[in-house]
N, C-alpha and C positions, 0 to 999 in steps of 0.2 A: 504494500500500500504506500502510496506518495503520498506527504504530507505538504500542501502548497501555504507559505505563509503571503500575509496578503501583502499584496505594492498600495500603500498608501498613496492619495494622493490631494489636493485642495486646488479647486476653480483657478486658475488665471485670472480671474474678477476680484479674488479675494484679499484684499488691501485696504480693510476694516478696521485698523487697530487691533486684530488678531482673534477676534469674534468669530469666527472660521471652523466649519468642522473637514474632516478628512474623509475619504471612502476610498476603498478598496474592490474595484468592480471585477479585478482577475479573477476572483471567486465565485461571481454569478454562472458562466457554464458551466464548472462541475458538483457545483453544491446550492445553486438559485436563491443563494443569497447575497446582499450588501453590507459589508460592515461598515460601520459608521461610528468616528470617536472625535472626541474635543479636542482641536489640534496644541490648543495649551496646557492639556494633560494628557502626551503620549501612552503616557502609561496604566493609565486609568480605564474606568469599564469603557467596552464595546457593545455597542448593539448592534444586533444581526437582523437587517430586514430584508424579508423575504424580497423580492424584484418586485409583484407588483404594488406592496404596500412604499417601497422605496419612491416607484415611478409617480403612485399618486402623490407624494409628497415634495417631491420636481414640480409637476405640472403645479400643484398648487402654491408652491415659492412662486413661480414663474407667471401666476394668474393674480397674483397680490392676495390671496388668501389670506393671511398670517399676517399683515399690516406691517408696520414698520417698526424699532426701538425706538 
């Protein structure tokens, strides 16, 4: 069995004062999930969203859902 650790990554857009989270999409083909962590606490939990709860949570950033700080 191969064990894949994830490739973090954070938007290009991200230049917020560091407000920022991270995801790791290498893992959605072979286990259909997203991991998603605080990019100012590397080290801290992760949440694993399955893709399409991931995707509705895109589309809804990206529709202004969620309002602004």
């Amino acid at each position: 069995m191969t064990t894949v650790s994830p490739r973090w990554f954070k938007s290009s857009y991200s230049d917020n004062g560091g407000n920022c989270i991270e995801v790791a999409t290498n893992l959605l083909p072979a286990h259909g999930i997203v991991p998603v962590r605080d990019s100012k606490h590397r080290a801290g939990p992760v949440l694993e969203l399955p893709a399409a709860a991931f995707s509705s949570f895109v589309t809804g950033v990206k529709n202004g859902h969620f309002g602004s700080v």
